[in-house]
C-alpha positions in Angstrom: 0.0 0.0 0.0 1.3 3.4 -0.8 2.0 6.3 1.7 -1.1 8.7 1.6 -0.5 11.7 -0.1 0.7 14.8 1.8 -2.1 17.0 2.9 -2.4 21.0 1.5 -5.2 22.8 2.7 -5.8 26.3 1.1 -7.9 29.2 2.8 -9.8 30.5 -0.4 -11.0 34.4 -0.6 -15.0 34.6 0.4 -17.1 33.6 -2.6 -18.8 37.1 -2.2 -15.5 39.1 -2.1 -14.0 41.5 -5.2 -10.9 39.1 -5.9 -11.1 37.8 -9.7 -9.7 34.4 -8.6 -11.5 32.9 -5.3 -9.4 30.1 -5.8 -5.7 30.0 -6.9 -5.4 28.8 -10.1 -2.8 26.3 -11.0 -3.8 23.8 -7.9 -4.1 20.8 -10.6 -0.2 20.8 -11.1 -0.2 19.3 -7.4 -2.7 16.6 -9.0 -1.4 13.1 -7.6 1.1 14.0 -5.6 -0.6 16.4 -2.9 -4.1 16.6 -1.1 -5.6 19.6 -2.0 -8.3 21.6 0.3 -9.8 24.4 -0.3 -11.9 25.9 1.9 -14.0 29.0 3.5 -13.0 30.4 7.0 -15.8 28.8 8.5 -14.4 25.3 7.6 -10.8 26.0 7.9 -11.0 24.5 11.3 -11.8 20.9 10.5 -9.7 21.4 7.1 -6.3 22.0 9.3 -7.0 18.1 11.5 -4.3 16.1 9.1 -3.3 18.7 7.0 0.5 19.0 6.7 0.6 22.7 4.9 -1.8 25.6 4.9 -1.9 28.5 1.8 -3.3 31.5 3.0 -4.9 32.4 -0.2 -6.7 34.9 1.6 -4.3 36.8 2.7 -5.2 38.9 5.7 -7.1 36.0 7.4 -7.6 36.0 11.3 -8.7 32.8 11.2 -5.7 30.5 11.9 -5.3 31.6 15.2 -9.0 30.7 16.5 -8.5 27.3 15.4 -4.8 26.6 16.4 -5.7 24.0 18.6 -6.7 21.6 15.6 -4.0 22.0 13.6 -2.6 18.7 14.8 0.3 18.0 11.5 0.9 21.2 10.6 4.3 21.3 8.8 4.2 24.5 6.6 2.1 28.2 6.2 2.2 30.0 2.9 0.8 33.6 3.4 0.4 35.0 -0.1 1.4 38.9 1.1 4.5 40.2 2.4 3.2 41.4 5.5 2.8 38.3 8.3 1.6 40.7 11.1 -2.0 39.7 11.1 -1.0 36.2 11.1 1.9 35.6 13.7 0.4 35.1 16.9 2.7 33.4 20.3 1.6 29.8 19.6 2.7 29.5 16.0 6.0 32.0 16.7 6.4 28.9 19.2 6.2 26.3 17.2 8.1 24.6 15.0 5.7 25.8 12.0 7.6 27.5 8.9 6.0 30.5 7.3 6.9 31.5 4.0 5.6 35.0 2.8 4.8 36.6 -0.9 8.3 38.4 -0.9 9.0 40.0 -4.4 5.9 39.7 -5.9 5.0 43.3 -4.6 8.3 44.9 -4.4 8.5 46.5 -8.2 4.8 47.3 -8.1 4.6 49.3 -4.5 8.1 51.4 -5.8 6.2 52.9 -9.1 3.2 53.4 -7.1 5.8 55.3 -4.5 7.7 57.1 -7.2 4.2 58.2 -9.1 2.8 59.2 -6.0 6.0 61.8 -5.6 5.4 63.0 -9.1 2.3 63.2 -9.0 2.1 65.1 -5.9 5.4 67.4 -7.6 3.8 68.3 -10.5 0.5 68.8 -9.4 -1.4 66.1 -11.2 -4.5 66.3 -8.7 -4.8 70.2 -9.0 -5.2 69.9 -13.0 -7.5 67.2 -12.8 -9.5 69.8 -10.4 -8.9 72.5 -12.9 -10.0 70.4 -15.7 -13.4 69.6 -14.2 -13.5 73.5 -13.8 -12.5 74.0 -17.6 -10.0 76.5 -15.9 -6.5 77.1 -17.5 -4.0 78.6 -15.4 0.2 78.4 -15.8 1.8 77.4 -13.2 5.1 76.1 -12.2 5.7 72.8 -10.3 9.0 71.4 -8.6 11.7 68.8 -9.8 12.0 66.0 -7.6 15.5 65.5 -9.2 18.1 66.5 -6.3 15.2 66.4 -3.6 16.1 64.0 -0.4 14.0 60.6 0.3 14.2 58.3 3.7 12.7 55.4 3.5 11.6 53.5 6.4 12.4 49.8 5.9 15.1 48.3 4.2 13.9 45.3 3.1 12.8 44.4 -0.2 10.0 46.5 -1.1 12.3 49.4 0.6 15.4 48.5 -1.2 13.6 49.0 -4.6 11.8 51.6 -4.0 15.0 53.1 -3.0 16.7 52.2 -6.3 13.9 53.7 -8.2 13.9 56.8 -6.2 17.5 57.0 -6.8 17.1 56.2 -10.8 15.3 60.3 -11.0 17.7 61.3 -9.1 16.4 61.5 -5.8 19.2 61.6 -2.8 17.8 58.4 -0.6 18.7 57.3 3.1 17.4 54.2 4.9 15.9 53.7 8.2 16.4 50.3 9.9 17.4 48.2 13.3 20.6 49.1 13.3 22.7 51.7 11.9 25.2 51.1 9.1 27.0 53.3 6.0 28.1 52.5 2.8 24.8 50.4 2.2 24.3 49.4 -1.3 20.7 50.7 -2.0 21.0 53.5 1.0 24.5 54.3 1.3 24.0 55.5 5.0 21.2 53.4 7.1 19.7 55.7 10.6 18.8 53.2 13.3 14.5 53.9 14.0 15.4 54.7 17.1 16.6 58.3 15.9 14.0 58.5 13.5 12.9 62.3 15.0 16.7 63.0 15.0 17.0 62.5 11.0 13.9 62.6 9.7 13.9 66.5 8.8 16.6 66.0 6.8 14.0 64.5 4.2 11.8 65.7 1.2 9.7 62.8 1.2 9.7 60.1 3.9 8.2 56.6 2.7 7.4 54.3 5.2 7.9 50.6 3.9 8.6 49.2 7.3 7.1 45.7 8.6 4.8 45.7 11.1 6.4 44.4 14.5 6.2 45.0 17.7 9.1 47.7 17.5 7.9 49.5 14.6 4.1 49.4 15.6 3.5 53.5 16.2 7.1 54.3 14.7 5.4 57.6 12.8 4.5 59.0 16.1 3.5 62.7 17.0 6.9 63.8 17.6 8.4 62.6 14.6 5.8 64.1 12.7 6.3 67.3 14.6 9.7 66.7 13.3 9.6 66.5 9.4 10.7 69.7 7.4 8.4 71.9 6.2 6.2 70.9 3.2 7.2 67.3 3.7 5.5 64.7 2.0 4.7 61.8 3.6 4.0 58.4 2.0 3.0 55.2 3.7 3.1 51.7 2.0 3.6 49.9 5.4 0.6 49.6 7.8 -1.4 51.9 9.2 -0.7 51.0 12.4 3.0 52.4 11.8 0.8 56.2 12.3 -0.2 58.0 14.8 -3.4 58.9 12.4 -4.9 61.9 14.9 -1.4 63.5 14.9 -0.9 62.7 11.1 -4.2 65.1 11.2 -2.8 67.4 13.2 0.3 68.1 11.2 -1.7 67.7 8.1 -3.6 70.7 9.0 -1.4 72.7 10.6 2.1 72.1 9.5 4.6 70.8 9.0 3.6 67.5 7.1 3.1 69.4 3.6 1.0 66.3 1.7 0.7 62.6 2.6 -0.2 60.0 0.1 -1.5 56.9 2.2 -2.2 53.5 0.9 -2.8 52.0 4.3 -4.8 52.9 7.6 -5.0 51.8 11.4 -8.7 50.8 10.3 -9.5 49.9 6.5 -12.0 50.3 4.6 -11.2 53.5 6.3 -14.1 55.0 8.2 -16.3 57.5 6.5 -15.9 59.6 9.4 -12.4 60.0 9.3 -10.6 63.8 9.2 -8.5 62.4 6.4 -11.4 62.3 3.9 -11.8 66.0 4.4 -7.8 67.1 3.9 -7.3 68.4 0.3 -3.4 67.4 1.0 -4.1 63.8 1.6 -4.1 60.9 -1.2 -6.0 58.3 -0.3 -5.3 55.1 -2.3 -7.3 51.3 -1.2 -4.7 49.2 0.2 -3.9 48.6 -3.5 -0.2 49.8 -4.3 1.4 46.3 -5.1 -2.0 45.1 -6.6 -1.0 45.8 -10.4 -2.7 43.4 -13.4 -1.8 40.1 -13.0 -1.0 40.1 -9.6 -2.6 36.7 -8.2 -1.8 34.6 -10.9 1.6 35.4 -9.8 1.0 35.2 -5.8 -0.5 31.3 -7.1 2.3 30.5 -9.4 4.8 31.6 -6.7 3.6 29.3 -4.2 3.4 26.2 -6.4 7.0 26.7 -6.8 7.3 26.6 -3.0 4.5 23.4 -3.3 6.5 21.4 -5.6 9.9 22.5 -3.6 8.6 21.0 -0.4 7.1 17.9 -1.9 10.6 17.3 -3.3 12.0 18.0 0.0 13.9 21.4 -1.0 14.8 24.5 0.8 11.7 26.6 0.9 11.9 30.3 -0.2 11.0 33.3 1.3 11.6 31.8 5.1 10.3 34.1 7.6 12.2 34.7 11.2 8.9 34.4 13.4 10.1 36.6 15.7 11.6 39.2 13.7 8.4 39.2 12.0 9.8 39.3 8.1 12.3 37.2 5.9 15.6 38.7 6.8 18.1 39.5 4.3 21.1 37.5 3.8 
């Protein structure tokens, strides 16, 4: 009698929800050599007794958590997003689970949409939109963002290439990280978070690409906003949780956060009550940056190379430290 086949089971989006795949496509190439389960959150419970690998299709799940306690041959989580803080929780950073994340799908993708957010902010794209709705025509001259200063928050991945786009118009970029460091490739000279407020008003435009962690939870706090330079523009790719959102108001309104472009909030959808709605300096984008056309099949295609690498018995990719809360950089 032959060894039962490995069990996979796979968290699907809701039926009912806006993705245009519910379920990753490409499961058949597992055909004959894996289980494959695909289930809702309401059945991921029973799904996980047995099962020997878990793909968080849907991505920013809860769900594993509540039903730890039947995940009884748990080998293996794919989370198809870069961002693991909504699924690390102390039992699985305990265990002896792996956790693979969506590194490098989203990296390219969340640079242009930091890079066109600083043009478009530079040269004013939102006011001639305004102006055409008006059939107005008035010259005007906007700013070069050739020779401005850029520090980005993070220096993993997604920040390193956003740094070397930045860099490619000729933006002057720093790097914020754990630790302090010079002569970085991508940054050339790395600030250690912890003097965030000391440096930060050195910047033109401060992105914040950090992971989410313990540490860096409430990073962007009042008195590093109070900090910035003058006219700053602030743009957030991370988590909203990295803000302190009533401050963010605060300097929004009265100085001396210039414009903020935000693809991420402490609360998403973002409340229809919020002051940020109101702000005619704010850009407020969906918690879509990295989701450019094409973007699951590749989240899918990226885990069945992980899929077929551990049924072969291979070194996964995209390990993440469960305590550090990312995949470090080697």
């Amino acid at each position: 009698m032959s060894d039962p086949l490995p069990v996979i089971t796979v968290l699907c989006s809701p039926a009912d929800s806006e993705v245009s795949h519910h379920v990753p496509p490409g499961l058949e190439r597992l055909a004959g050599r894996a289980e494959v389960r695909c289930v809702q959150a309401d059945e991921l419970g029973p799904a996980l007794r047995g099962a020997d690998a878990l793909f968080l299709w849907h991505a920013f799940s809860r769900d594993v958590a509540e039903v730890w306690n039947q995940a009884d041959a748990l080998q293996w989580i794919h989370v198809s997003a870069a961002g693991v803080d909504k699924l690390l929780f102390e039992e699985l950073v305990e265990s002896e689970v792996t956790v693979t994340n969506a590194q490098g799908v989203f990296d390219r993708p969340i640079a242009e949409w930091v890079l066109g957010a600083i043009l478009a902010e530079a040269k004013q794209f939102a006011l001639g939109y305004r102006h055409k709705s008006e059939k107005r025509w008035q010259h005007r001259e906007t700013a070069r963002v050739t020779g401005t200063t850029a520090l980005v928050i993070g220096t993993g991945a997604i920040g390193r290439e956003i740094a070397r786009l930045l860099r490619a118009v000729g933006i002057e970029v720093r790097g914020v990280g754990r630790r302090a460091r010079t002569q970085d490739e991508d940054f050339g000279e790395v600030f250690s978070s912890d003097e965030l407020a000391a440096h930060v008003g050195w910047a033109d435009t401060v992105v914040n690409a950090a992971p989410l962690t313990p540490a860096t939870r409430g990073l962007i706090s009042a008195e590093v906003l109070a900090a910035m330079k003058p006219g700053a523009h602030l743009v957030n790719i991370g988590r909203g949780e990295h803000v302190d959102e009533p401050a963010l108001v605060s300097a929004l309104k009265n100085g001396p956060v210039g414009f903020a472009s935000l693809d991420v909030f402490a609360t998403e959808p973002l409340p229809a009550d919020s002051e940020l709605w109101e702000l005619e300096n704010v850009l407020i984008s969906p918690h879509m940056s990295g989701d450019v056309v094409g973007w699951r099949p590749a989240l899918a295609e990226q885990f069945l190379d992980n899929a077929e690498r551990w049924l072969a018995g291979e070194p996964l990719r995209n390990v993440v430290d469960k305590r550090k809360g990312y995949v470090p950089r080697h």
